[in-house]
C-alpha positions in Angstrom: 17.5 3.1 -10.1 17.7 4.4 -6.5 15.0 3.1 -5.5 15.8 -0.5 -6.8 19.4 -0.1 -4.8 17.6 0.2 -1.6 15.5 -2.9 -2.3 18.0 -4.7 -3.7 20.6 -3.4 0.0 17.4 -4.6 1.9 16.9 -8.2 0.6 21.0 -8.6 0.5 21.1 -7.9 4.4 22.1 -10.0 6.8 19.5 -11.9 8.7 19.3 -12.1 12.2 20.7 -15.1 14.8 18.1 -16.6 16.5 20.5 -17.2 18.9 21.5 -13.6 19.0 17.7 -11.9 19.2 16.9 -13.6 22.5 13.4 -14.6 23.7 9.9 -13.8 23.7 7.2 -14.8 25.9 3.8 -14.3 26.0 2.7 -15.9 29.5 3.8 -17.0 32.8 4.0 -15.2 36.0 6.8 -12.8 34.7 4.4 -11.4 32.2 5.8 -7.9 31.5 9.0 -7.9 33.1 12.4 -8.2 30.8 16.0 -8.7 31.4 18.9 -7.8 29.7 22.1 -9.9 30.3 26.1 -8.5 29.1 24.2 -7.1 26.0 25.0 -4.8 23.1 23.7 -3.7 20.2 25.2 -1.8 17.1 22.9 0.1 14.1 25.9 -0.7 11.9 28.0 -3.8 11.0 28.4 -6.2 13.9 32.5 -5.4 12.6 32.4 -1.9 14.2 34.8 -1.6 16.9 32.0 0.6 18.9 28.7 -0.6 19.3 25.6 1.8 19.7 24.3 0.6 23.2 27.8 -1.3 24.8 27.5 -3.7 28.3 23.7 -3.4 28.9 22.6 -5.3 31.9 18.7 -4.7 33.0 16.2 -6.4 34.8 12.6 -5.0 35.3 9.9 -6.7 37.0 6.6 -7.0 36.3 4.6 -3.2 37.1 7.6 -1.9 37.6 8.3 2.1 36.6 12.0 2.9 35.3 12.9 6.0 34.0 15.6 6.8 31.2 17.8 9.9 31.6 20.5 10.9 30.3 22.7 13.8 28.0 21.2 13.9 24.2 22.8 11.2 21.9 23.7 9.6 25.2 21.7 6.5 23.6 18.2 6.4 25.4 15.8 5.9 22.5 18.3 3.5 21.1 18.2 1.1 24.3 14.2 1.3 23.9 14.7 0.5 19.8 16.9 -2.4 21.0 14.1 -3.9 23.4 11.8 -3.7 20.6 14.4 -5.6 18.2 14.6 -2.4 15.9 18.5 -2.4 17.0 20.6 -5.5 16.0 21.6 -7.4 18.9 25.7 -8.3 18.2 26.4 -9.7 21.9 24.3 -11.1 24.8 20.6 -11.6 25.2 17.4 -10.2 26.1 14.2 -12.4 27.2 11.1 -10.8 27.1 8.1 -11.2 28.8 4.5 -10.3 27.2 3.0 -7.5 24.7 4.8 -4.1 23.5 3.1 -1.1 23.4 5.3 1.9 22.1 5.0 5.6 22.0 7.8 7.2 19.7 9.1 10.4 20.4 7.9 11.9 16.6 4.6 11.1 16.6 3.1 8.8 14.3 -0.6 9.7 12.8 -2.5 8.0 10.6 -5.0 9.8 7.8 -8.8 9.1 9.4 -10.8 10.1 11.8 -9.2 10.4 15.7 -11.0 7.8 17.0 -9.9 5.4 14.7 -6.6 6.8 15.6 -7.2 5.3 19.1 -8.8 2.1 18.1 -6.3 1.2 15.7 -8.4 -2.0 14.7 -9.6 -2.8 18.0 -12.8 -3.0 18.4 -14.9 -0.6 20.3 -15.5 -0.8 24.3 -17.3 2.7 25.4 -16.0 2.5 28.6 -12.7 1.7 28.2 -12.4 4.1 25.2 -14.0 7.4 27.7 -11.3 6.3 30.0 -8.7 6.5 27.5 -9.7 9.8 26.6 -9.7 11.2 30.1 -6.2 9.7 30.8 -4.8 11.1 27.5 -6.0 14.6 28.4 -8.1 14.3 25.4 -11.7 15.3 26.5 -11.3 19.4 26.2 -9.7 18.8 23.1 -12.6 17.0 21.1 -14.6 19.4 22.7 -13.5 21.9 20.6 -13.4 20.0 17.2 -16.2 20.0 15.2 -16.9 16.8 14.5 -15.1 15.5 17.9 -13.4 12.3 17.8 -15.0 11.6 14.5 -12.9 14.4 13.2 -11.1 13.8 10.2 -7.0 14.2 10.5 -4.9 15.1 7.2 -1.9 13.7 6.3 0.3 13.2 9.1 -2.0 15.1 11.5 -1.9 18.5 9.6 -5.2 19.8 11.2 -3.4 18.7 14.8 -1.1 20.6 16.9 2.6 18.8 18.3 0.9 18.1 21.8 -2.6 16.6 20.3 -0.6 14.3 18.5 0.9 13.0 21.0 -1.7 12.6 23.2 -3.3 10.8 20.6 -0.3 8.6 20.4 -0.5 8.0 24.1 -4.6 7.4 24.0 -3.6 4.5 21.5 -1.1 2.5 23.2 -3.4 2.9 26.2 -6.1 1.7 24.7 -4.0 -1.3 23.5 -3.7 -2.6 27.2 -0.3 -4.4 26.9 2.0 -5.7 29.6 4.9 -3.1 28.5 4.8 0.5 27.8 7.8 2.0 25.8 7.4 5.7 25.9 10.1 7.8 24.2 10.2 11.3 26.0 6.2 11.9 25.4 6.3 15.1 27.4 8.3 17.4 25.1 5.4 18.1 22.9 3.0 19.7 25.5 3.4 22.2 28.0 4.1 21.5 31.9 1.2 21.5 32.9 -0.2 19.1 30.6 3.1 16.6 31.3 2.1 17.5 35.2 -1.5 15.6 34.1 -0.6 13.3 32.0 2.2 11.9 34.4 -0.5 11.7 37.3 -3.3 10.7 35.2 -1.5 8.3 32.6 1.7 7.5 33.9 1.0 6.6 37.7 -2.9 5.7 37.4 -3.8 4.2 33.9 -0.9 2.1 33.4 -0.3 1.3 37.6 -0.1 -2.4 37.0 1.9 -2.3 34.1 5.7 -2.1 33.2 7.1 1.5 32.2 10.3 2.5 30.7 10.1 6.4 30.3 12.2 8.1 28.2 12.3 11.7 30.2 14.2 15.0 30.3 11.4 15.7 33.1 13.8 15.5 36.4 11.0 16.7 38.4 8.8 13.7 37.7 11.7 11.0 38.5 11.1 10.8 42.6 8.0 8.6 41.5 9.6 5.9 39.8 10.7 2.8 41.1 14.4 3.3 39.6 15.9 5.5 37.2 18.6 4.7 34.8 21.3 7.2 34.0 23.0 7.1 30.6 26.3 7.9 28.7 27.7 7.4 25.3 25.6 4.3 25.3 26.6 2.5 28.3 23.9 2.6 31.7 26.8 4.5 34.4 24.3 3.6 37.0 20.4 2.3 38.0 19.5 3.3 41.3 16.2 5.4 42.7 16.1 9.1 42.6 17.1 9.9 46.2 20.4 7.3 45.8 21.3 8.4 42.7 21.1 12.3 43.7 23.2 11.6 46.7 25.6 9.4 45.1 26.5 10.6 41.6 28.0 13.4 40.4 26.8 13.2 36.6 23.1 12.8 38.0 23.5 15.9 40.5 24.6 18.1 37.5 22.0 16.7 34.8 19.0 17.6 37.9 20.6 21.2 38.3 21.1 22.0 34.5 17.4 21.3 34.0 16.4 23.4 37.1 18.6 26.5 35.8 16.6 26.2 32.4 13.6 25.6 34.1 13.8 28.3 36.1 12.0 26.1 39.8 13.0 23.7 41.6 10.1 21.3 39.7 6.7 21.4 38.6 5.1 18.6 41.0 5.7 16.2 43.7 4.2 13.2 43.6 2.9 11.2 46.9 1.5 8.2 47.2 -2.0 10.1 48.7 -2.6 12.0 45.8 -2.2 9.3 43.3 -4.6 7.6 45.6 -6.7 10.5 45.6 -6.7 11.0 41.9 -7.3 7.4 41.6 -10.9 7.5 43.4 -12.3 11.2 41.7 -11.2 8.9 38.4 -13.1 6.0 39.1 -16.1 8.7 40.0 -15.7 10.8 36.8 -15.6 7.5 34.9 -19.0 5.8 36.6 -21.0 9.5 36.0 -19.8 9.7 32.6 -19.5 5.6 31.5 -23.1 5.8 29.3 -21.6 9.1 27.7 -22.6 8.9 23.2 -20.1 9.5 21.2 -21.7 11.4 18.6 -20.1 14.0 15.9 -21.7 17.0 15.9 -22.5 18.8 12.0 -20.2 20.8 10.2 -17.5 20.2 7.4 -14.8 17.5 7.4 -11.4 18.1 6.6 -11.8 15.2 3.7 -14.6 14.8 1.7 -16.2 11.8 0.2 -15.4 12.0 -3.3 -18.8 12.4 -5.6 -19.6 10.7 -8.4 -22.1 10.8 -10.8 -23.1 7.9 -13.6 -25.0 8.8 -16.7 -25.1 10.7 -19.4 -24.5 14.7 -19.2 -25.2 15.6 -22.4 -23.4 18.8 -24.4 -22.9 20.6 -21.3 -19.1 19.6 -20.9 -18.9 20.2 -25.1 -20.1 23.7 -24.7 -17.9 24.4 -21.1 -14.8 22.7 -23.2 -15.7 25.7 -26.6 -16.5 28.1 -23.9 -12.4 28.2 -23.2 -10.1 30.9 -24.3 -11.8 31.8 -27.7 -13.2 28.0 -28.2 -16.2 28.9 -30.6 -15.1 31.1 -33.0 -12.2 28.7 -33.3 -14.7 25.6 -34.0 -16.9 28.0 -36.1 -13.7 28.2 -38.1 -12.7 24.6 -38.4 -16.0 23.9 -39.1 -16.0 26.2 -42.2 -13.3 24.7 -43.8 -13.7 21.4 -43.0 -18.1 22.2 -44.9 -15.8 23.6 -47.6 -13.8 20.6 -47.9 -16.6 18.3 -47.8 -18.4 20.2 -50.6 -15.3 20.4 -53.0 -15.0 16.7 -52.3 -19.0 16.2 -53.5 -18.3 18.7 -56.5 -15.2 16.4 -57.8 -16.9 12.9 -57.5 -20.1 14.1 -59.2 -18.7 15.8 -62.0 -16.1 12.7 -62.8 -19.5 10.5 -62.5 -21.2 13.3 -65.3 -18.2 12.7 -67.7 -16.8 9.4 -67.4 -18.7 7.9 -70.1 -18.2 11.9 -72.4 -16.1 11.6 -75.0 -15.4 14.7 -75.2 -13.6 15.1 -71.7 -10.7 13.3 -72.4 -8.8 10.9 -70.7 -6.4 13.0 -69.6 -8.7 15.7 -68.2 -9.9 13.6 -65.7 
């Protein structure tokens, strides 16, 4: 019955304006850009007097890299589930501009093998898939497997620690090569220096001509980006580059000092334009050394097994396993006693009624 209420509360929804959703394009020279005009958007009935994300006004340009900061619950995955449409749009529009590629803040595994993980359907470029790999931070890691890449993964990653699945997550929308990248705080799963990596490495160098909204708690990574948006109880207070914003708002100053307080120093990188440059060519040299590398799984067990079957005949071996069982033969030696008992009482009867049917001296009421 439950489950036939939530079917029956899913098909009776609302459906979406057309009007209200907005646009989506897929070419054009403002392929991965989007903009957000007087928007807002509400999880719950459009009636509700306060919307979840409330006069939203964005505009990002193609390759441009935005971070999102902001209190918790101050509405930043929401304004990255509203982009994607997950988030119903009550009032304004959004228009946007080429293929989504999203990284959610819970990571999201499926059962297989990593590496189809990655591919996700796509088919296979060496190349492009060793690159992956080295942007994700993924090559030590499948080192250490034992079966690599072709590793099996359990239900929802169980073999997997928090920060491989994430990375993971990360390898995949990478490898997807859209025109925007929606990443919801992907550095709280692994450790700063790992985020330090994956920022240079992933952030800055694999996706450099693409558009990046970063969800981030990461204040020390924000100098980097092209603009940052600061949020509150679901409105953007302000959109403005690091240096502006520290100068010029108050709530920004504080949000920048409460992280260095928990952090306990003043950041853990600072990122130039040289040394994304210089990271840029020892990748492009890593990659043309290690371009014709196999990817081949090395012996030992998998996690999941291929299920064995057998077809044919087995004879009385599962018979004599089943009588082996808590007492099983004396039991059948038992039954089968009675039951040879039975049988020859029944064989006694019918013969002697055939001997005496035609006697008349066994009467009829005798037999």
């Amino acid at each position: 019955k439950v489950a036939f209420t939530r079917v029956l509360k899913f098909l009776e929804a609302p459906e979406l304006q057309s009007e209200s959703v907005g646009n989506r394009y897929s070419d054009g020279n403002r392929r991965g850009s989007n903009t957000i005009k007087s928007a807002e958007f509400s999880w719950e009935d459009s009636n509700v007097s306060k919307s979840t994300l409330r006069n939203i006004n964005l505009e990002v340009s193609p390759g441009q890299k935005v971070a999102i900061c902001g209190e918790v619950g101050s509405g930043k995955s929401s304004l990255l589930a509203a982009i994607l449409r997950e988030v119903p749009n009550t009032h304004g529009k959004i228009d946007v501009y080429g293929k989504f590629a999203y990284v959610s803040q819970t990571a999201w595994i499926q059962t297989g093998s990593i590496r189809d993980n990655i591919l996700f359907g796509s088919p296979m470029d060496a190349q492009k898939y060793q690159k992956t790999l080295q942007r994700s931070s993924l090559e030590k890691d499948l080192e250490l497997l034992p079966h690599g890449d072709l590793t099996e993964i359990g239900e929802r990653g169980v073999n997997l620690s928090g920060g491989q699945k994430q990375r993971i997550q990360l390898a995949r929308a990478l490898y997807q090569d859209a025109d925007i990248y929606l990443l919801d705080d992907p550095f709280s799963a692994v450790d700063a220096h790992t985020a330090t990596n994956l920022f240079n490495e992933y952030i800055m160098e694999g996706l450099a001509e693409k558009t990046v909204l970063l969800v981030t708690h990461q204040v020390d990574f924000l100098p980097a980006f092209d603009f940052v948006l600061l949020m509150s109880d679901g409105e953007i207070l302000q959109a403005a580059t690091y240096h502006d914003l520290l100068t010029s708002c108050k709530d920004f100053q504080d949000l920048v000092n409460a992280h260095r307080e928990i952090a306990g120093s003043e950041g853990l990188m600072d990122v130039t334009s040289s040394e994304r440059h210089s990271s840029s060519a020892k990748e492009i040299r890593k990659t043309h050394v290690e371009k014709e590398k196999e990817f081949e799984a090395p012996k030992g067990d998998q996690l999941i097994k291929q299920e064995e079957r057998e077809i044919g005949d087995h004879g009385l071996k599962p018979y004599l396993q089943y009588l082996s069982q808590n007492k099983g033969y004396a039991y059948f030696l038992i039954a089968s006693l009675f039951h040879l008992i039975f049988v020859i009482g029944q064989i006694l009867q019918n013969s002697w009624m055939a001997a005496n049917v035609d006697n008349p001296k066994v009467s009829t009421l005798r037999l």
